[in-house]
N, C-alpha and C positions, 0 to 999 in steps of 0.2 A: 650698492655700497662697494668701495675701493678694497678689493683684498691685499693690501701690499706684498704679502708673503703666503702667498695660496700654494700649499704643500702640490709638488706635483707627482704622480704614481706613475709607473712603469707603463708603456703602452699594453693594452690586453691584457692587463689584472682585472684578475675575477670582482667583478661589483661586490659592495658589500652585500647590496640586497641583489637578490635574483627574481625577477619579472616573470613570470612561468605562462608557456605561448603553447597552447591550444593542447596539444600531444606529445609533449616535450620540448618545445623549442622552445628556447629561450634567449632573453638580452642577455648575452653572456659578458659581455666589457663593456666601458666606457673610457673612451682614447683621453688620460686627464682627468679623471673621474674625479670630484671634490665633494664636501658633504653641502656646499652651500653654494651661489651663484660664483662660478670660477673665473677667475681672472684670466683675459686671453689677449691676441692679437690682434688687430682687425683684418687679418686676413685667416684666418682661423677655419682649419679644414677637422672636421670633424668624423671619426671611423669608429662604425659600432659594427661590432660583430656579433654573429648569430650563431647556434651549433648546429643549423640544419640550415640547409640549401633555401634561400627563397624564389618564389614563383615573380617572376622579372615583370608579370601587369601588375601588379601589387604594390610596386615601390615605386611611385613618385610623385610630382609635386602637391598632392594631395593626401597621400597618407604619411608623405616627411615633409617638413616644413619648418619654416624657421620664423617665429613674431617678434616683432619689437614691444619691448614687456608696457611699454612707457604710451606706445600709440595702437597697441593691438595690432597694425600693418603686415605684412608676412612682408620680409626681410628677400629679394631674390638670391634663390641658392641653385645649384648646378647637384642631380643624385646622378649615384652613380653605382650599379649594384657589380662587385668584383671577386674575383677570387675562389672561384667555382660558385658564384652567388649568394656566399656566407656572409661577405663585409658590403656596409652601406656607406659610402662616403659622401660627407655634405660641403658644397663647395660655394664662400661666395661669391656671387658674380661680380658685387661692388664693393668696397670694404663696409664692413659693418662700423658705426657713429661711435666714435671714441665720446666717452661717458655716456653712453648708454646697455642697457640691460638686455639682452635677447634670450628670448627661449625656445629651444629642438625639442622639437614634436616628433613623436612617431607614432603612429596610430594603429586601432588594431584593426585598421584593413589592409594591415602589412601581412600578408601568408605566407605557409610554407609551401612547397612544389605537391603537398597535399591536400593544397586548400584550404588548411588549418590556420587560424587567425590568431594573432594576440591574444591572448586571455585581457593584459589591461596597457594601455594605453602607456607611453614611456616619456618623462617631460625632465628637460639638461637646462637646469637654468645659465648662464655665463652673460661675461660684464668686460666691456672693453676699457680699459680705466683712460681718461681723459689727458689734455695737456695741461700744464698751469701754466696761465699767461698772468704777465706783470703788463700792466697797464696804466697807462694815466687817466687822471679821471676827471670828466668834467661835467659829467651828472651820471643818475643813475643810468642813462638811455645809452651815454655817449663816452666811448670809450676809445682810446690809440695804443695798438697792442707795441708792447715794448720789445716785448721777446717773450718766445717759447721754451718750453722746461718740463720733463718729463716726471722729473720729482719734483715734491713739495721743496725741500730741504736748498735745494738750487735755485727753485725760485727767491724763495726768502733771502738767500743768498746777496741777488741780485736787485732786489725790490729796494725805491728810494724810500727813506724814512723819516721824509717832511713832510707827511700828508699827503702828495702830487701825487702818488700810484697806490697802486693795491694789486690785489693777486685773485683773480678768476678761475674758477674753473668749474667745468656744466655749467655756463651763463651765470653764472652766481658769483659776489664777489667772498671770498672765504678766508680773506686776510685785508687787516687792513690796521693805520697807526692809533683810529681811535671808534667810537660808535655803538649801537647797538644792534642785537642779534635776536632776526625775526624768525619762529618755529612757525611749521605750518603742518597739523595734521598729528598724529601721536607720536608724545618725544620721547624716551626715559634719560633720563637725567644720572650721569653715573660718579659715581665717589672717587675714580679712580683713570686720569686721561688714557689708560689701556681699555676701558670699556669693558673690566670685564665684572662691574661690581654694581649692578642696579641700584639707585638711590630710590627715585619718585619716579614721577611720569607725569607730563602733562597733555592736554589736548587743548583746538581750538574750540569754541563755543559755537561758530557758525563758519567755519570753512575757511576762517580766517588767518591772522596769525598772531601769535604771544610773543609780547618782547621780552628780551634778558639780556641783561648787561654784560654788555662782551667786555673780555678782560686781554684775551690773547687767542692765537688758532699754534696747534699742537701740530707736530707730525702725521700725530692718527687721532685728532680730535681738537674741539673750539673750547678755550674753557671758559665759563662764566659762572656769575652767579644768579640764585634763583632767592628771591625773599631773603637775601643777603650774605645768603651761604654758598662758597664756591662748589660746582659742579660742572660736567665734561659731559658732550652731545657729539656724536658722531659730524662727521664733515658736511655729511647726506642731511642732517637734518635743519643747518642753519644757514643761514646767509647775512649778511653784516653789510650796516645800513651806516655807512661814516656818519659823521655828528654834522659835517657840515650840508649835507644831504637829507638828512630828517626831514621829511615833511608833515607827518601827524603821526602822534604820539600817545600813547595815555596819558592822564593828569585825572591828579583830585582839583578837586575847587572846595573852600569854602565859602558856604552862600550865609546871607548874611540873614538872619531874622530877627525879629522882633523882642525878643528875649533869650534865642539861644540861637546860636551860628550852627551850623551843620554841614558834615562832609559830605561830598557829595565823589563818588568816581565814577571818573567817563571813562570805560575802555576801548582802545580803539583797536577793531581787530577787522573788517572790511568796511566798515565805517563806526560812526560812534552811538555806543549807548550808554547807558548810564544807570546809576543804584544812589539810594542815600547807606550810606556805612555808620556811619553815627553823630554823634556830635563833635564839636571842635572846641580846643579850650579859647577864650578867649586872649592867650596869645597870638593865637595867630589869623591876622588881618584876611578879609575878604578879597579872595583871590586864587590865581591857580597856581599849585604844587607839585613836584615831584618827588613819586619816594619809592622806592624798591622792591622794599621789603610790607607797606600800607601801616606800617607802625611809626617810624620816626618821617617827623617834617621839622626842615630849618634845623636840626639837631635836638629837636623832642621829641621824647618819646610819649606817644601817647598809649594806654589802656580804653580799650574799647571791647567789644561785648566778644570778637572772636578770642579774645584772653581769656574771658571766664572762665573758672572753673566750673563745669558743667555737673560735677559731683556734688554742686551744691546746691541746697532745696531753694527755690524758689519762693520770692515773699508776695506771690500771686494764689488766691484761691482757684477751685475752679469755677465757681461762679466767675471771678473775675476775667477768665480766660473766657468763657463763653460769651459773657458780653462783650469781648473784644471780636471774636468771632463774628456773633449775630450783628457788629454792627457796622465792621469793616469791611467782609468777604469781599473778594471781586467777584466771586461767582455766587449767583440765586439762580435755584431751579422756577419752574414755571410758576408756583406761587409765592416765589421770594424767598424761599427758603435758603441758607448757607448748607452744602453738602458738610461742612465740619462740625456743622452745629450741635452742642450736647455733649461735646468729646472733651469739655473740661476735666471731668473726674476720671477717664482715661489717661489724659498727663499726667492728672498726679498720682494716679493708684501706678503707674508707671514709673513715676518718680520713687514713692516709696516703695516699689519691690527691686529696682534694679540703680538707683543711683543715679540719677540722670535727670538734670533737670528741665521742669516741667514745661517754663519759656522759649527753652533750646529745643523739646521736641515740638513743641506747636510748631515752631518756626520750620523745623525742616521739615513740617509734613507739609506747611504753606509751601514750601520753596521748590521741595519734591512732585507734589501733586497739584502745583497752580490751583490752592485752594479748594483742592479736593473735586479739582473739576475732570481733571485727567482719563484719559479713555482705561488708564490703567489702575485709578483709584476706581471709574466707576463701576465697571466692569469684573474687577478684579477684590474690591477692596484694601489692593496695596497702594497706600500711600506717600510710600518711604521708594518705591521702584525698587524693590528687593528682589534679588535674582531676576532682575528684567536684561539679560544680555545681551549685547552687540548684536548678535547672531540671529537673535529673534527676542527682540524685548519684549512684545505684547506673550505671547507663546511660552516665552520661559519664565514669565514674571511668576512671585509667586501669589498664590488666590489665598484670600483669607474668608472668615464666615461673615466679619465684621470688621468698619473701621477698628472700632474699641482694641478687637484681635489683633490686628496690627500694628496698633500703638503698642501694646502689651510687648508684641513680638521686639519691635524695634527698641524699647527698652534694653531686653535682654539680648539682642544683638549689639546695640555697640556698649554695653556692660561687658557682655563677656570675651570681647576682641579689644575693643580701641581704649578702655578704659583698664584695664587690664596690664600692669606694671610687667609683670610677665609671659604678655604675647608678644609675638615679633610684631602685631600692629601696631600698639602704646609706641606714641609720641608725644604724649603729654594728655591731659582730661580738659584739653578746651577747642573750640573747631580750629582756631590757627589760622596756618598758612604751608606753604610750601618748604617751609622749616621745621616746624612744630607745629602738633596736633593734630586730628582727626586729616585734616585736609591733605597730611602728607600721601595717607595709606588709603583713604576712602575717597576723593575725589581727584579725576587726572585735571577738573580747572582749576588754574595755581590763584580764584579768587572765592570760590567757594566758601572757603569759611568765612571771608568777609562780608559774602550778599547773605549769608543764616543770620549772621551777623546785624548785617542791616534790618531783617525780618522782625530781629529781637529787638534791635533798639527801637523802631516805630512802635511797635507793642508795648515796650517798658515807656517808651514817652507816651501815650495814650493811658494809659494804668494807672500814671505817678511815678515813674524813675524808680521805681521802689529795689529794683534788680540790680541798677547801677550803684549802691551801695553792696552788694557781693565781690564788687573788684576788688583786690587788695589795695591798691593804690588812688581809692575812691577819693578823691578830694571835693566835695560840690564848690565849695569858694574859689574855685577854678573856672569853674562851668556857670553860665549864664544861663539862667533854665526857661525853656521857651515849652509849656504844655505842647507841644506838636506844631511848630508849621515846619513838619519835614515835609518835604516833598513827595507827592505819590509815587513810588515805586511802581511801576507798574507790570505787575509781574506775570500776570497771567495772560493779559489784554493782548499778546501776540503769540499765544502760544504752540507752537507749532510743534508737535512730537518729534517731528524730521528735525528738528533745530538742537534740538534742547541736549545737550551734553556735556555736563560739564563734570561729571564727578566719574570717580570710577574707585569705588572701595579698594582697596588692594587689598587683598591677601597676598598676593604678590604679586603686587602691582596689579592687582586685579581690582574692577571697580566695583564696590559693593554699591556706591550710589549711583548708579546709571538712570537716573532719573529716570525712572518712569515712561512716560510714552509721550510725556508734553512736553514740549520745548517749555518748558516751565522756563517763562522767563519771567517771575516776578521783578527781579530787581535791573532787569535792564531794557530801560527804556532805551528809544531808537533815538541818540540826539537828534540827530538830523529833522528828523519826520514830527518827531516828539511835539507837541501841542498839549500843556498839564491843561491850557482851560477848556480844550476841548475833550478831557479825560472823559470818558464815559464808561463806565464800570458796566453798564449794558451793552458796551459794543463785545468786551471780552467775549469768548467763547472756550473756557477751558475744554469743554466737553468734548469740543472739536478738533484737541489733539491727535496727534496722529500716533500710533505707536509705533506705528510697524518705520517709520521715518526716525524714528527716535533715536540719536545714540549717544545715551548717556554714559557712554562708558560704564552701562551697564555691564561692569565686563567681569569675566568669571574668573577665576581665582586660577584657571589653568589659563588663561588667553591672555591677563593680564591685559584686560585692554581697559581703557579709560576712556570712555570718550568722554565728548564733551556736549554737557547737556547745555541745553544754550539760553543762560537766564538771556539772556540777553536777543531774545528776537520780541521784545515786549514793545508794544508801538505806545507811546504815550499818550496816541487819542485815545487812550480807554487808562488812564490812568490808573497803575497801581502803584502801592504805597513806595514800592522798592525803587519803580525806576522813573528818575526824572527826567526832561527832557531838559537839556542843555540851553534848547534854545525858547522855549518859551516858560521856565522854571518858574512855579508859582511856589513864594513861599509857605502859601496858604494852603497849598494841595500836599498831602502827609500821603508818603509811600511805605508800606508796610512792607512789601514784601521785596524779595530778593530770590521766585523760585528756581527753583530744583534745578541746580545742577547736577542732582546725581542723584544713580538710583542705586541702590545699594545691593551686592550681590551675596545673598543669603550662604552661598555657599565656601565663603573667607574663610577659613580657617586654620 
């Protein structure tokens, strides 16, 4: 990251912290010492002093050293032990890589003349900040550098603003007259272009990237928006894809069926998968769409199931849930059996103690635990991946006696955080998006609440629609009602623990849904690969998630991490309900699910 204005200290001030080496020696300074990776020169001579003499075989290229943070590499440097053997100076031999990160080592097989060793190991992160080149542009590959500029502010300056150029810097283009702006890896999203006021956070689902609507790039930030609300992402985190260079994109499609049209989103993050989300009004024709925020198309708004208020009881019994269950699962154990089976009257004995309804939690224990097939539902009995952490999701998840307990629990967890007008979580009582509701605070994937979403609308289309009259704005003489040929979602059928990332609860900004341990990817099928008639619900294998791969942003309330569980590594040869495939999309094949992006961290608070 670019420090533009990295305070500098006096040479040989006392560190704030002091390293304590063996029998009193110690790092006593740091030449430039900053609290965070320090902004330098590329010629940058680095001097740490000791308070006790070191033993001169102790000091060199092996116990001080210098990596490149970005390649692991050691950096060549020149030591040099000076000054009655007190001071270490690090020198480099070549310049160090303008926009890149390096880190000094010191080890504790640095001694004193008594043979006394480090106590712990001494690590100086520093950042050589880059040039910004103005460039013309004639694809993303091929570029004619214009001129060089050591600030932004000059660059821009300088830059044509007809389109023909843009502005580089770290191989990335980071200005430019129009386009969009692709995140890759965990972003937080900030209220304020100084960065210093966290909004959300989001992450990729497979290693991929998230698009956001670039609006403008800042002096010390890009600003865009997210589900149609403007926010600010460090320089580090985004790079900008001109309009005229786009080559794949996400888009909804509506697909057309037999009685009801249905939306379908493909999102494209290293290639394309896909969810059904819900139905489409018959305004609008079969075909593909673009939208932002997953709410308006062509300038309508639509209402769909991530709106719902979720504080409202569900017109499903439990028997009705069950045989939805027993008779959709992706996953049967060795005699057919659905692991979810039975757990009707746990949604709603859930519903009626904590507020929450009964449709919405089925869906997200589908979505969370790929149908209950998860190494961390089976194992564990967590469903929901609660407190399953970045750091070790199988390990830190938490264990319960029984699903039933779980259900229970997850009730009264997002009752008493996200539902909850006076927590700092409540943004509203419906999953949302990356604007409002659950999805702001509990999942870092910015579609999250729209594959729970998808979950539910295959289930209320299977039932009887009966749910979609709880929207406020329910109009059925809108809607063309087709009993189910939604597409199979397929949510479980690729589910790979390692993959699955998509939620991350925040307590601050921390992910309470880190999904679990499966790449629950109910609701996204693999366009590419995707095949619905070859969907085979026997090829799934939830059980064979992985957890320890897992990172749903399982992330703790102090790491605030998000990751991202990744509905989306779902191959649509095993069709699930959630994810269709693009390219062989059967209207006949009905996708339930949309799983788990996120495992939710029990420890929000």
């Amino acid at each position: 990251m670019l420090f533009k204005t990295a305070k500098k200290l006096s040479p040989f001030l006392l560190v704030a912290f002091i390293l304590l080496i063996g029998q009193g020696i110690m790092a006593q300074s740091w030449f430039d010492w900053t609290d965070g990776p320090e902004e330098v020169t590329e010629d940058k001579v680095w001097v740490v002093t000791f308070d006790q003499p070191l033993l001169e075989d102790s000091v060199d290229q092996d116990s001080v050293y210098v990596l490149d943070e970005e390649t692991g590499e050691e950096h060549p440097v020149k030591i040099e032990l000076m000054d009655e053997d007190t001071v270490v100076s690090v020198t480099p031999e070549e310049p160090y890589e303008r926009g890149q990160t390096y880190e000094l080592y010191i080890s504790t097989d640095v001694q004193n003349q008594n043979e006394v060793p480090l106590e712990e190991g001494v690590k100086k992160s520093f950042y050589i900040p880059g040039v910004y080149e103005v460039a013309k542009i004639s694809s993303l590959e091929d570029y004619e550098t214009v001129g060089k500029y050591e600030d932004f502010e000059t660059a821009l300056n300088e830059v044509e603003r007809d389109g023909s150029e843009v502005i580089l810097f770290a191989d990335s283009i980071l200005w430019a007259t129009d386009g969009i702006v692709h995140t890759q890896g965990y972003t937080v999203i900030h209220e304020s272009p100084e960065l210093d006021d966290a909004k959300t956070y989001i992450n990729t689902v497979s290693n991929g990237m998230i698009e956001l609507e670039y609006i403008d790039t800042l002096e010390d930030s890009i600003e865009i928006k997210l589900a149609g609300e403007t926010g600010y992402i460090s320089h580090d985190d985004g790079s900008i894809i001109p309009d005229d260079y786009i080559e794949e994109r996400s888009y909804y499609e509506v697909v057309e069926g037999s009685d009801e049209n249905r939306l379908v989103h493909h999102v494209y993050e290293d290639n394309y998968r896909n969810y059904d989300y819900g139905w489409a009004p018959s305004s609008l024709e079969p075909g593909e769409y673009y939208s932002w925020d997953g709410i308006t198309f062509e300038g309508e708004t639509l209402e769909l199931f991530n709106q719902l208020d979720i504080t409202k009881d569900t017109n499903y019994t439990a028997e009705d849930i069950d045989d939805y269950i027993d008779e959709f699962s992706k996953v049967r154990d060795t005699e057919g059996n659905a692991p979810l089976a039975g757990l009707g009257e746990a949604f709603i004995e859930a519903q009626e103690e904590y507020q929450v309804n009964a449709l919405f939690l089925m869906s997200l224990a589908i979505h969370e635990s790929a149908w209950g097939g998860s190494k961390i539902a089976q194992e564990k009995n967590n469903l929901f991946g609660l407190n399953a952490t970045d750091s070790d999701p199988y390990g830190n998840a938490d264990e319960f006696e029984s699903f039933e307990e779980a259900v229970l629990y997850a009730g009264y967890f997002i009752n008493k955080g996200y539902l909850d007008p006076d927590d700092w979580r409540y943004n509203g009582p419906y999953a949302g998006n990356k604007t409002l509701g659950l999805n702001v605070r509990y999942a870092s994937d910015p579609y999250w609440g729209q594959k729970v979403a998808g979950h539910m609308y295959t289930a209320d289309s299977h039932l009887g629609e009966k749910d979609r009259e709880l929207l406020d704005h329910y109009e059925p003489e809108n809607v063309k009602h087709d009993s189910m040929e939604a597409t199979s979602q397929d949510d479980d059928q690729s589910q790979d623990e390692g993959t699955t990332d998509d939620s991350t609860n925040d307590d601050s900004s921390t992910d309470d849904s880190t999904n679990d341990d499966s790449t629950n990817d109910d609701s996204t099928n693999d366009d590419s690969s995707t095949d619905d008639s070859t969907n085979d619900d026997s090829t799934t294998d939830d059980s064979s998630t992985d957890d320890s791969t897992t990172d749903d942003s399982s992330t703790d309330d102090t790491t605030n991490d998000d990751s991202t569980n990744d509905d989306s590594t779902t191959d649509d040869t095993s069709t699930d309900d959630s994810t269709t495939d693009d390219s062989t999309t059967d209207d006949t094949s009905t996708d339930d699910s949309t799983t788990d992006d996120s495992s939710t961290d029990t420890s929000n608070e």
